[in-house]
N, C-alpha and C positions, 0 to 999 in steps of 0.2 A: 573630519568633515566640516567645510566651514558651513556657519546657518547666519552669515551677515546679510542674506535674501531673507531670513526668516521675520513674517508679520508678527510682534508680540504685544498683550496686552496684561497687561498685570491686575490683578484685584486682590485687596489689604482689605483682610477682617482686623478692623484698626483694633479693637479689646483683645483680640485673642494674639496677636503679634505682640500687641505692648505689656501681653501675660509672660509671654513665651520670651522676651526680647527680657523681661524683669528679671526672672527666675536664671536665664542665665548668665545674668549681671552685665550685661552693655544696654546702651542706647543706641537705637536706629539713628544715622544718618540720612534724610529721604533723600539729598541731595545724592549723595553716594551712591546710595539703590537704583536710584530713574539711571546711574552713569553706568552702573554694574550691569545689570539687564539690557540696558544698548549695548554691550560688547555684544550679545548672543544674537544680535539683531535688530532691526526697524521697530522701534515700540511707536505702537500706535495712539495708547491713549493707558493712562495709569489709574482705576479708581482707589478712593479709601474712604471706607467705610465706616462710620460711628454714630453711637447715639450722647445727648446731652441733656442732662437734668435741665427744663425753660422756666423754672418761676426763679431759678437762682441770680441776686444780683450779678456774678461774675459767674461765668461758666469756664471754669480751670483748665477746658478743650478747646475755650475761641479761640489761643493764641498760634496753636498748633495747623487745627482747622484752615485759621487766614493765611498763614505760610504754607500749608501745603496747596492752597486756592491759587497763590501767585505764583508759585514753581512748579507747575507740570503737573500738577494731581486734578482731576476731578471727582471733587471731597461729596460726599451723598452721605446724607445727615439727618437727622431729625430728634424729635422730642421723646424721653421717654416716655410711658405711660405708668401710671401710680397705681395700688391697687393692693386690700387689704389683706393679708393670709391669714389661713386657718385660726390662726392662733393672738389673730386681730394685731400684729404688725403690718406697718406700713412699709411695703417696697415697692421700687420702680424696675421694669420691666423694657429691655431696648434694644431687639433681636432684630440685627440688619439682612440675615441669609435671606430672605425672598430679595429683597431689591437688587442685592449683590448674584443671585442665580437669573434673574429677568436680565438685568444689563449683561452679564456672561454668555447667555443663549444668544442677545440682539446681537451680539457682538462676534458669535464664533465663525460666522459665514465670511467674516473680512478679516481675519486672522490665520498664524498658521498653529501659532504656539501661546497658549495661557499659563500665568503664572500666578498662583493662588497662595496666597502667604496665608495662611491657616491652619488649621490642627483638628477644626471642629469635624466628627464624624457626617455629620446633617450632610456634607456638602460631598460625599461618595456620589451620591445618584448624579448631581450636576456633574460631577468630572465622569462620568461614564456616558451622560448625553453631550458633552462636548466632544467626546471622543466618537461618539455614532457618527457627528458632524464630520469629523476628519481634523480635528485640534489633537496635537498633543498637550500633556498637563504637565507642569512640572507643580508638583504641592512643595513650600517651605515652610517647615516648622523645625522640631526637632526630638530627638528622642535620648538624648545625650543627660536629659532628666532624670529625677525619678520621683513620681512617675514619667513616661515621657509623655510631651504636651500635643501629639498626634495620635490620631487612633489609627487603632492598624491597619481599618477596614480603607481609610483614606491614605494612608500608605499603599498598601497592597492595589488600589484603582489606578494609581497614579502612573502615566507614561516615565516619570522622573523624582527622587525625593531629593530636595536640598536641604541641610542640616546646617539650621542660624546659627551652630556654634561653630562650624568649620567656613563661615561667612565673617564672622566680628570682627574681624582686622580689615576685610573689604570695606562692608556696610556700617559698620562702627563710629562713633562718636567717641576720640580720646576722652579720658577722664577731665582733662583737663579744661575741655568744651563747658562738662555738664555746671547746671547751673545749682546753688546751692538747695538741695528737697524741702520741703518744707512739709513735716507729717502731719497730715490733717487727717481725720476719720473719714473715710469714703463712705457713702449711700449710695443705697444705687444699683444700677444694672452694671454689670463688667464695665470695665475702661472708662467710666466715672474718674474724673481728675489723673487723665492720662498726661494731659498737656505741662504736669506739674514735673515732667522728666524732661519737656523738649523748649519749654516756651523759654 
């Protein structure tokens, strides 16, 4: 069945990809992604989504952020929030799922097919109201872990599951791309110093 008719719109839980994309040892391509997902069909519009520590002098996700800004992403970002726990630790807190479920709904009435690179459970109920819409879902993450970085519940919703580790040779970055790490301690909510894999 060809689906080169097919409307698609992609949405990247950038922390949770750049967990799932770590654990099983490649780096995303974005380039390669936006080119791979055009095979399946017309993409309409690509978001990704993260959050960033704002009192730091360098934020280790600008460099990422700005490249995906000028090649075909529309990046939706914001500040974490800081906030003391029980135990009077300071952590920062930076949960993108409402903005990324509100742009998914604005968007499902002009699409045919979303494609939701994620794992996180939260986001079952959004891929079942896209589907009331008449969208089908394809979720990517994978399970090829252990644990696997998908919950089953959003497995099991999903029109489609695609597994990042029978993807890496598509969507991939040779080794020889990446640039050298440099280990810093990370603070922070998820995907804090993501950009230190892509920049």
């Amino acid at each position: 069945m060809s689906r080169t008719g097919n409307k698609i719109a992609v949405f990247i839980d950038g922390a949770n990809l750049y967990s799932t994309t770590k654990t099983l040892g490649f780096d995303i391509d974005f380039k390669k992604l936006l080119t791979e997902i055009g095979n399946y069909g017309y993409l309409v519009r690509a978001y990704y989504y993260t959050a960033f520590i704002e009192d730091q002098e360098f934020t280790s996700i600008r460099p990422l952020i700005d490249w995906l800004d000028y090649n075909g992403y529309t990046v939706v970002s914001k500040p974490t929030k800081e906030y003391v726990d029980g135990s009077g630790r300071r952590k920062f807190k930076g949960n993108m799922d409402v903005e990324l479920t509100i742009d998914a709904l604005e968007i499902a009435s002009k699409v045919d097919q979303i494609y939701l690179f994620s794992g996180d459970g939260d986001f079952r109920p959004l891929v079942e109201a896209l589907q009331r819409q008449g969208c089908r879902v394809t979720v990517a993450s994978s399970v090829t872990t252990q644990p696997p970085m998908i919950s089953d519940d959003l497995r099991r919703q999903a029109d489609e599951f695609l597994d990042l580790a029978t993807m890496a040779q598509k969507i991939g970055r040779p080794s020889s791309d990446r640039p050298e790490r440099v280990e810093r301690p990370v603070r922070g909510a998820r995907g804090i110093g993501m950009a230190e894999d892509y920049s």
